[in-house]
Structure formats: C-alpha cells, structure tokens
N, C-alpha and C positions, 0 to 999 in steps of 0.2 A: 621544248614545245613553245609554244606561242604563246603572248596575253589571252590570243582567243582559242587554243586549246588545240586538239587534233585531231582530225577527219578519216581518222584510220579502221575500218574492217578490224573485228574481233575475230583472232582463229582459235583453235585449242591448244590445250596446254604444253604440245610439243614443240609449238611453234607461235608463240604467243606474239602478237605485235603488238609494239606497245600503243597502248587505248588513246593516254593521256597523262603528258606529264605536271600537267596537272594534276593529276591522280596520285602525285607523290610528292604532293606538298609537304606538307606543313608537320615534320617532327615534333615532338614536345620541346620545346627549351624547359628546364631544369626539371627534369626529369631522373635525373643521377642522384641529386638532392632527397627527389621525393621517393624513387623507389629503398632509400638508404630508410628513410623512415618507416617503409614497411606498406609503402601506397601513396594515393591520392589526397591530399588533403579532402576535407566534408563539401558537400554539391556546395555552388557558387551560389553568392546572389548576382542578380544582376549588376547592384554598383560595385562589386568587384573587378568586373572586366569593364563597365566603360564608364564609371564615374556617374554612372544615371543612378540614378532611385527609382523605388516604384512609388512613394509617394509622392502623389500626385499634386498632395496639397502645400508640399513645401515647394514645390520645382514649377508649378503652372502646368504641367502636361497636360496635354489635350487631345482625347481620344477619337479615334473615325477617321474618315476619308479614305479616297485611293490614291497610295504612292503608286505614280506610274515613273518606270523606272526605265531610259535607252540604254541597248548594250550593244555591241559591236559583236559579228563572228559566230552567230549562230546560222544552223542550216537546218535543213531537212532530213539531217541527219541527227537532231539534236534529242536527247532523249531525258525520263522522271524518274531513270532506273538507279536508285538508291548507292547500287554497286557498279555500276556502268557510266556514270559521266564520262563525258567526252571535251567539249566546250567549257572556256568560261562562263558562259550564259548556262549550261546545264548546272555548274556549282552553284551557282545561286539561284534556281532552283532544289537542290538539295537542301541548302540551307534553308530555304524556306519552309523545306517538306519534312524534314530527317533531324532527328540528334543521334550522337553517339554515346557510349557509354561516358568518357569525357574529350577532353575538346582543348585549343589552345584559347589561353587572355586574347583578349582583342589585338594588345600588343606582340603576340608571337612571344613573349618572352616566358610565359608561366604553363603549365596545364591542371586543369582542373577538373573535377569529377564532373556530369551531366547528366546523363541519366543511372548513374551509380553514386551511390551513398560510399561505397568502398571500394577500392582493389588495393590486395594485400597478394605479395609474395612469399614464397619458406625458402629459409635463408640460400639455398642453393642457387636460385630463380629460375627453378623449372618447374615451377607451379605458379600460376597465378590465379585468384581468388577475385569473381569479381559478385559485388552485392546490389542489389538494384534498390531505390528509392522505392518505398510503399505508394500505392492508389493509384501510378504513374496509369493512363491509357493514351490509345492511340485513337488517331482521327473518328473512326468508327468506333468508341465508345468500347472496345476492348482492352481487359487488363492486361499491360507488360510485365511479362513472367522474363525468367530463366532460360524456358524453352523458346522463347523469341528470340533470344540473345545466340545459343546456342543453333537455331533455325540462321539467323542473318548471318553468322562466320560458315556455316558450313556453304553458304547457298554460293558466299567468295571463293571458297575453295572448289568449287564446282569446276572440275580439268576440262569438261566440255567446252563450257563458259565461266572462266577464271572474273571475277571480278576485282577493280582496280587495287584492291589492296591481298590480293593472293601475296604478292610475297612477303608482309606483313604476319601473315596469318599460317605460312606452311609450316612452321616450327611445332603449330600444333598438331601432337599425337594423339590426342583424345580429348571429348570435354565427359564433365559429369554434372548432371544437375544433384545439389546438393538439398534443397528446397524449392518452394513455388519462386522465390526472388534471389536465386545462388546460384550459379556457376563455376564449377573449377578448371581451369586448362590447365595440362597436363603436358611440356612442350620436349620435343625431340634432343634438346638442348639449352644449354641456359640461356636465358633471355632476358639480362638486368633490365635494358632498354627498354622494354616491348611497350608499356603507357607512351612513348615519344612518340612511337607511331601507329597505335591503335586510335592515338587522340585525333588522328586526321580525317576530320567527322566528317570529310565530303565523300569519303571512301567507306566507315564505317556506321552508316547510318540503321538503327536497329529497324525490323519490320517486323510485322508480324508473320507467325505461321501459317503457309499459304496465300504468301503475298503475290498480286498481280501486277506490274508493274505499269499496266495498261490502266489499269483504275488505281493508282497509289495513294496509300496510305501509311502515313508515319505517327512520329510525335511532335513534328517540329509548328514553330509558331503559327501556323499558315496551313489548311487544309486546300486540296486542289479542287479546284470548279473549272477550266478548260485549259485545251493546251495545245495550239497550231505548230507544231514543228518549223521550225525559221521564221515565224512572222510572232507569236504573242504566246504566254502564259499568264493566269489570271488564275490568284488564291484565294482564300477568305480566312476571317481571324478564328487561329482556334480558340475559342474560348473555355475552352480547358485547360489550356497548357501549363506546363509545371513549374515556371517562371514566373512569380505572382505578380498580376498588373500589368504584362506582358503578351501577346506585342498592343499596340497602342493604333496602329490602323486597322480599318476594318477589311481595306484588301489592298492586294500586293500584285501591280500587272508590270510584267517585265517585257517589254518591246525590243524583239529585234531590229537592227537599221543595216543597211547596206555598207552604209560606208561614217566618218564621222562629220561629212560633211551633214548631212541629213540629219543625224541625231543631234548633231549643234543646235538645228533649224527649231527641229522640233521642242528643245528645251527654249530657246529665247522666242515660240512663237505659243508653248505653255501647254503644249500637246503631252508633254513628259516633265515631269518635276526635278529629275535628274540623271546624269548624263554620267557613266563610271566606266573606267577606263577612258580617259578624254587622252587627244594628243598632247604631248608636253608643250607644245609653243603654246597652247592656250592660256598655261598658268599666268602668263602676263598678256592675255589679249581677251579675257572673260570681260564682258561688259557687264558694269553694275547695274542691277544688284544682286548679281546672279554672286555667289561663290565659289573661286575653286581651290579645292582641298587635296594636297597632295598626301598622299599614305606614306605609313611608315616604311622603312627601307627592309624587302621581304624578296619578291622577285630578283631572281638574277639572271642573266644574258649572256652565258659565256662564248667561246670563241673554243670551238671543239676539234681537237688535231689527235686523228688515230694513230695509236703508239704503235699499230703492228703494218702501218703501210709508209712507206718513202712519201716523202722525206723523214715523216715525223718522228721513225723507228727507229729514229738517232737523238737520244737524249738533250746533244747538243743543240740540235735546230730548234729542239721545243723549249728550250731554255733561250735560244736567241731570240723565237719568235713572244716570247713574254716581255724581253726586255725592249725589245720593239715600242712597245705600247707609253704613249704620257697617256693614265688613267683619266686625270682630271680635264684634261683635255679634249679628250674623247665624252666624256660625260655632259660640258658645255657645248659641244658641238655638235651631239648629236640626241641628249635628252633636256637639252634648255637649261641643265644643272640636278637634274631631277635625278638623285642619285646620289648613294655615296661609297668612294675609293673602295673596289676591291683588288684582295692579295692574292690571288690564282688558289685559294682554302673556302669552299665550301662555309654553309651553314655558320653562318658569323650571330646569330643567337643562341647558338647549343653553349651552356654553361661552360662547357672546356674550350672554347674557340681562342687562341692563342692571339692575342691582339698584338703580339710583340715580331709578327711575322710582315716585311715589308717589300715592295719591290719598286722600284726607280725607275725610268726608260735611262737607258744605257745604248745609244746605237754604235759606240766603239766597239764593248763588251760583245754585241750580240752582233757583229762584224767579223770580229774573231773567232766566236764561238763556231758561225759561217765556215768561214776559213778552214778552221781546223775540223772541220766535217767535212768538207770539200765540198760544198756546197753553196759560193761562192754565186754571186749572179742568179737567184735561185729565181723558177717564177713559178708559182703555187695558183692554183684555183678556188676562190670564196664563194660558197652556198650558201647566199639568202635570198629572203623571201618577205615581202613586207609585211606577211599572216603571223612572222613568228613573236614579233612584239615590237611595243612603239620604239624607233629609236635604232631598230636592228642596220637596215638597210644604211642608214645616215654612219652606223660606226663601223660598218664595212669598208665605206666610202674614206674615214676618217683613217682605220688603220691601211689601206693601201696606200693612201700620203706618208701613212710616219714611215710603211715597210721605205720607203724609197729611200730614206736617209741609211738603212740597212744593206741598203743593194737588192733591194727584195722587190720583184715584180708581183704584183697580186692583180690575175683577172677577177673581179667579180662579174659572178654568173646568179642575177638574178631570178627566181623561178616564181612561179606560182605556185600557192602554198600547198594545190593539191598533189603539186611537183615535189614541192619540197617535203611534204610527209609522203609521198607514194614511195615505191619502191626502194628507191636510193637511198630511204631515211634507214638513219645507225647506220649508214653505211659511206658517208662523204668522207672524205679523207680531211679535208679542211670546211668547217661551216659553224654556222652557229647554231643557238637554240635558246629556249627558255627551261628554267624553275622557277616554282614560287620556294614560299618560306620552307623549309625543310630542317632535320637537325642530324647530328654529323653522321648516327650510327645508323639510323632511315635512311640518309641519303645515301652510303657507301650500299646496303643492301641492294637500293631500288636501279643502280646505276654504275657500281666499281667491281661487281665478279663477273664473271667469264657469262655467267647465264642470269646474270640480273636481266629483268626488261627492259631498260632502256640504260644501254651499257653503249651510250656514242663515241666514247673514246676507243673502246675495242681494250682496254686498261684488263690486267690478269697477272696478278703478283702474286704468288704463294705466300712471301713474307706478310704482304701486307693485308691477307688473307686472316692469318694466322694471328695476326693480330688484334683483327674485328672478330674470332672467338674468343681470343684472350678476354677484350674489352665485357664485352657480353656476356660471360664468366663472372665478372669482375663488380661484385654488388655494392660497395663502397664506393663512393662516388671520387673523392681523388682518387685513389689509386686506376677508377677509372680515367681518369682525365689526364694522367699520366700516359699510360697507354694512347688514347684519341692523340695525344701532341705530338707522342709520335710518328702515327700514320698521318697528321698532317703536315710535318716535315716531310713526310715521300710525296705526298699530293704538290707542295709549294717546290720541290727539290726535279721532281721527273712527274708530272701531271701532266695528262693529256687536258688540260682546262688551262685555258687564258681567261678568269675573273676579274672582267676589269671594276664591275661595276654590280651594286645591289641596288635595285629600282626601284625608284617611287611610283605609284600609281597615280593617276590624279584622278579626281571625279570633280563635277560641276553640278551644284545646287542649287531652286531656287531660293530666295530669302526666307520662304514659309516651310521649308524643311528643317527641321529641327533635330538633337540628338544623334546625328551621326557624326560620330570619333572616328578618327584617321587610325585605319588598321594595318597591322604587320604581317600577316597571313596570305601575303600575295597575290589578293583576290580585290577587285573594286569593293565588294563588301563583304562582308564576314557576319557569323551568324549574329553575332550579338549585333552588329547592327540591324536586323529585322528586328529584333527583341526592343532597342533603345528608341528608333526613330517617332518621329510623331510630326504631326502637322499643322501649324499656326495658322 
C-alpha cells in the first residue's frame, strides 16, 4: 500500500479486498517478552514514549493554539471510522479520535498498555484477560465499560463489514464480561502474539456501545467538531483525557493538499505549521528555519513477485532477482538516503528479527541462477505507481539499470494509483507496494497464508504454515524466537519480497512547533505525538 493508503471498496467477508495496508501496520515489538510475564506492563505516562513530561513547569510547555497540519493523499473517500481507515490522512485522524486498549512506544520498539491497566494471559494463551483503567470516559462524557470493549471487537468482526483488524480478532471464539471494567477472550486457538497486534491502535480503537461513525466519538486526545472528506478535518482538546496535561493544543486541523508541491507553499507561506510526509529531496532543500525531521526506520517498500505465476514460480528467478539489487544504492537514489539496508525479512523491530541475515548484489550469481532456470534474457513487467510511496517510482527506475547488468529487461508500467489499487491489485505478477511498522507474527497473518487479505505474493507453504501455529502455541518468548528464525530463513531463502529498504518518513516543521519526536510507526505522526506537541 502506499504512504497515502488505499482507495479500495469494502465487500464482505467472502471476498474481502483489502481496505488498507495500512491497516496492518504496526505489530507490537517485544511483545514475547511481555506476554512471558503474564501481560502488558502498568498504562504509560507520557514521558515514557516520548521523553515529554507533563510538567509544565520544568519543560516551559505552552498550552493553546491550532496545529494546522498538511497531509498528502486524502480524498472523498476518506473516512472517521474508528475500524475502517483507509488513508494515511484517515490514520491520523484516528489517532486523534481513538485509543486502544494498548498501543506501540513512539519508537515502534515497545508496547504498552492504554486504555487497559492489564492484559493477562493462562498459561496455554487461549485466554486473554483484559482490565480497563477506572473513570476512563469518552468524548460525550460516557463511562468506558467492558461492554465497550467487547461492542468495538465484535462490531470488526462484522462478516458484512469486516473491519481492518478482522484478522487480528477472528481467533476469538467468545468474549465474557467478567465486571463493569473486565473482559475475557476466549480464542479458537493459542494466541502467545495477540498484544503485538491488538496494539495497532489505528485499527483497534474502542468506542462506545452504539456508536455512529457519522458523529464519532472516542477517547482519544482530540474530540471531532467538522470533517470535509479530501479537503479539511478540525478537532478540539479533550480536556478529559486520560493522559495527564495532555494534549497541550486546543485544536488539531488536518488539511488535505493535492499534491506536495502545494503543501510545501502552504507551510513556507504559514497557512499550515507542518507538513508530514514531505518528499525526501527536501531533507536537504528545507529553507530555514523551517525543520525537517526524518522518522524512524518503520515503513517498508518492497518489490512483490508472485510465487505461483512465471517466471517467479521458479525459486531460482526470485533468488536471482534479489541478488539483482545494490540496496544502498537504490536507497541514495531514489530516497535521498532516507532509509536503512533491508535483507528481503520483514519486521526488523519484532524482538526475534535475526540481524545476522544479509544479502549482497551478486549479478554473476543471479546470472546463473538465470541460466540454470532457463530463463536467460528474461524481460518482466514492473507495477508502479507514484500513489504507493515517496521513492517507489525512482527505485523502479533504479532497479531496471541494475536488472541490465543481469540480462534482465524490466518494462516499467507506470499507472495511476487508482489503476494500481483497482482490479489488478494482489494480483501483479511483478510490482511493488507499501508496509508501515508491523512485527513478524502480524505480519505473516495480515499477508503470508493463502486467504490472509493482502497476500501479494500469492506465498502458501504448509510448512511454513505449521509453523506460525507452532510459534503462537509457543508462550516463552525464546523458544518462540527460535521458531520465528526459522520461518525467516524460508522468507530470506524462497520469498516472494525483494526488501530492499525500511523507510524514513520525513515531515517539515515550523520553528514554533514544538515536542514532536521522530516516530517508528510508519505514519508521519503517531498518537503520542498529538499528546506531546505544543506551540511556542
């Protein structure tokens, strides 16, 4: 999917197209760790995740004003539905609106409880146990219960209208309210993982019983006061919220732009305060004293070859066409540097991510490899699109230079991006795509079985099937991670993913924006930044 997300029709659950992969961000990193202890560590404070404080009087923070904020790749399409995002520009509206039970650090590397005081597993992990913080309410001044909790999973699993985290959530066979602030889920099978990716709070945002998505209301920093579908949304501070001294503006207007030329204008002309998702050549063409801040390394951009269509149906080609690739090469030349070295392995913040796995450009090796496929002279067709994220189109361009040194012809066929998500999407034989931050045992769900939703490789291994129930079985966090290295041996060995690269996002600030930390979450902002920012 793209930096700016995906414009795709929702159908029912026998035929589900995928919404948004977006929607399948952000896994919990150390999550094996914390489920081994028996849950979530205690709700966060704030300077936990971004080195902010709430007091005010050691730090100067300064409360009020409207962050007006440019975002790229919203449409008429774009929607405030808690379970339903679509866009990047819809995420951050969630986050503004919505918490989850808990949630990832700003850095993508931790997860922490959020609106849960606990979640506790019994030792098998086919129960999970979750406990909600007392007094918690929602926009309209209603207490969050249990039965909210249990109302927001059931309303995802809705087969009419599956919401983005249905696969996340089908494990559960039952819930049971155990008190006013208790929950038990009851799940079909074990499920060590499940906190990695319940924590993907743009998906699991709780609402209330009988919620309207047309008037929404959450718990998150920011209550809604209007909302123009592709042109603007405008929130206001909740001043209830459960993050003490938080958030620090009094409102939150998030402006669509057409293009980044426009939303450049509008920040150096003071129309917007900042600018997220910015192009990578800007990082060194920002005029002072404006700032720009590249995010931590979350999004990734792979290079997507279906294992069940020619050529790629041949281990060989897709081992040649990886070796194909100089990573860092590709990375300065088509993201400015913004970016760092990936190994064709998924999820490089999940606690088991094997840093010891590497791959070189080899154009003899993957010459050979050629050869001895018969596949010699080969010439392949490349699907992109410049909707799918900064950078795509540029290392399309980049790798049909390196194929040459391979013998490899690459047409690029570029489309427009409502070409490239219509019809033919999961279904290109050679193309790319986006993830944000994900972690390994979410991501193989959301994308490596036969009837995951956005399975673009076409990938269906039994073994390696059999092995993400192993792992998920598997409550001890090595012995999980044992397992994981495995299946990420098959992924770096016969994957349908060329990873060349985990991307920076950049955003651009004025001087008087303050408290926004560089996030891992694969989003221009992440919730704690509404929570931290302020303005000078």
């Amino acid at each position: 999917m793209s930096d700016e997300g995906h414009d795709v029709e929702r159908q029912d659950a026998s035929s589900r197209t995928p919404i948004s992969r977006r929607s399948v961000l952000k896994g919990m990193a150390a999550g094996g760790a914390l489920v081994a202890t028996g849950g979530l560590p205690p709700t966060r404070e704030l300077s936990r995740l971004s080195g902010a404080t709430t007091s005010h009087a050691k730090t100067g923070i300064k409360n009020g004003g409207n962050l007006r904020i440019a975002l790229t790749g919203g449409s008429s399409a774009d929607t405030l539905d808690a379970a339903l995002e679509v866009t990047a520009v819809d995420d951050e509206r969630v986050f503004a609106l919505y918490n989850g039970v808990c949630r990832l650090t700003n850095d993508a590397k931790g997860v922490v409880n959020d609106l849960a005081a606990e979640m506790e597993t019994n030792s098998t992990a086919t129960e999970w146990t979750i406990r909600l913080l007392p007094d918690l309410t929602f926009h309209n001044g209603k207490a969050v219960t249990a039965e909210d909790v249990k109302f927001t999973f059931q309303r995802i699993l809705n087969p009419k209208l599956p919401g983005d985290g249905f696969s996340v959530l089908q494990a559960i066979e039952r819930m049971e309210i155990l008190d006013p602030l208790t929950v038990r889920l009851f799940m079909s099978t074990p499920y060590a993982a499940f906190p990695q990716s319940l924590c993907e709070s743009e998906n699991f945002g709780i609402v209330p019983v009988g919620y309207d998505p047309k008037h929404p209301v959450g718990t998150g920093p920011f209550k809604y006061e209007s909302f123009t579908p592709g042109v603007q949304s405008v929130f206001t501070r909740n001043e209830n919220y459960h993050v003490s001294g938080s958030p620090h503006v009094d409102k939150l207007t998030l402006i669509d732009f057409a293009d980044n030329t426009s939303a450049m204008d509008a920040l150096t002309s003071g129309v917007v305060d900042c600018f997220g998702g910015a192009p990578p050549e800007l990082l060194h063409e920002t005029p002072a004293p404006f700032v720009a801040q590249p995010s931590l390394p979350g999004m990734w951009t792979p290079f997507t070859m279906r294992v069940d269509a020619a050529p790629f149906n041949d281990v060989r080609v897709r081992q040649a066409f990886r070796l194909i690739v100089d990573r860092q090469a590709m990375i300065e030349a088509s993201l400015d540097g913004l970016g760092v070295v990936g190994n064709d392995v998924f999820a490089e913040n999940d606690p088991c991510y094997n840093k010891s796995l590497h791959r070189e450009q080899d154009l003899e090796q993957a010459k050979f490899l050629l050869k001895q496929a018969g596949r010699e002279n080969l010439t392949v067709e490349l699907v992109t699109s410049p909707g799918i994220a900064a950078g795509c189109v540029e290392a399309a361009e980049v790798f049909a230079q390196q194929a040459q040194g391979a013998g490899v012809r690459v047409k690029i066929n570029n489309v427009p991006y409502s070409t490239f998500v219509g019809p033919g999407y999961l279904h290109w034989v050679f193309a790319q795509d986006f993830w944000g931050t994900n972690f390994f045992l979410s991501q193989v769900a959301s994308g490596m079985f036969k009837d995951s939703p956005w399975n673009e490789t076409h990938w269906n291994d039994p073994h390696y099937n059999a092995l993400y129930n192993e792992a998920q079985a598997t409550v001890d966090p090595v012995k999980r991670c044992s397992v994981i290295n495995e299946m990420e041996l098959i992924d770096f060995d016969s994957g349908g993913y060329i990873v060349y690269v985990y991307n920076k996002i950049l955003n651009i600030s004025a001087a008087h924006v303050r408290g926004l930390e560089p996030t891992g979450v694969g989003n221009p902002y992440s919730p704690t930044n509404f929570e931290s920012v302020w303005l000078d």
